[in-house]
C-alpha positions in Angstrom: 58.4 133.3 67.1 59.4 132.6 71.0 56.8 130.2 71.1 58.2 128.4 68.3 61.7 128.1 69.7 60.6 127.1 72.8 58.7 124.4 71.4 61.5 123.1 69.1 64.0 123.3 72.2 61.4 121.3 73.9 61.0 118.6 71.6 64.9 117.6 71.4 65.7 118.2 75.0 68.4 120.2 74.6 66.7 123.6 76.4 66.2 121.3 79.4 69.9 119.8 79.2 71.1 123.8 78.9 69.3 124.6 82.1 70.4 121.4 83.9 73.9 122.2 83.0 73.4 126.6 84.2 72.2 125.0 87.4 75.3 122.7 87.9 77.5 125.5 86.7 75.6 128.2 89.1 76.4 125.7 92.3 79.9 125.5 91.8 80.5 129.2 90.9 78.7 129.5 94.4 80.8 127.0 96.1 84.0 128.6 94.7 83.1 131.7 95.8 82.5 130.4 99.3 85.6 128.5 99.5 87.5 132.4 98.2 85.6 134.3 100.9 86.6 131.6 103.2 90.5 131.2 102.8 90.5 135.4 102.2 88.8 135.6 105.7 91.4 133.1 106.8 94.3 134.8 105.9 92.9 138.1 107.1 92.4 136.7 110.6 95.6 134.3 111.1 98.9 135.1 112.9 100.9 135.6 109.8 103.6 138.5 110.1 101.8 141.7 108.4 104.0 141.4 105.1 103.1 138.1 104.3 99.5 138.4 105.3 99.3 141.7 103.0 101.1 138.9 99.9 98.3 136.3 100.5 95.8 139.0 100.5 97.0 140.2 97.4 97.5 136.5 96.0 94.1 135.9 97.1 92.6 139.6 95.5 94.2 138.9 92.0 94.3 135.1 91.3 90.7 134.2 92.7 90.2 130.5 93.3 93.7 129.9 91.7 94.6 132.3 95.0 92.7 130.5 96.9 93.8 127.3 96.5 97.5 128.2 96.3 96.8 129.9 99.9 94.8 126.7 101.5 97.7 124.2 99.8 101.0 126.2 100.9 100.7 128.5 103.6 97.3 126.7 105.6 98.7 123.4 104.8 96.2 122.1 103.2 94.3 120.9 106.7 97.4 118.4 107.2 98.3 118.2 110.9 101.9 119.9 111.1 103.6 119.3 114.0 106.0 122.3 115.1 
């Protein structure tokens, strides 16, 4: 029975366009999880006042990538220049 589900999805294409589309999916699950570990390690390390850094940190925790990318764009800048 396998055999002959693998065959069918094999003769339309659409098993290989399923695994084409995991792989692309897989990459940028990794590449988000990077970019979290990254701005979370950023925040941990920078020399924000200990109750903001504990906010971020919790931003970061609860919202994920959403965290994440609310942390790089407001309170990194967003890797503008700002002159102070």
């Amino acid at each position: 029975m396998i055999h002959a589900i693998l065959a069918q999805q094999g003769a339309n294409g659409a098993g290989y366009a399923m695994g084409g589309m995991m792989i692309v999916f897989i990459i940028i699950a990794i590449v988000a999880s990077i970019f979290w570990l990254w701005m979370l390690i950023d925040c941990l390390t920078s020399n924000m006042p200990t109750a903001e850094k504990v906010l971020w940190v919790v931003v970061i925790l609860f919202l994920h990538l959403l965290g994440a990318l609310i942390y790089y764009f407001v309170a990194r800048g967003g890797g503008r220049n700002v002159v102070t």
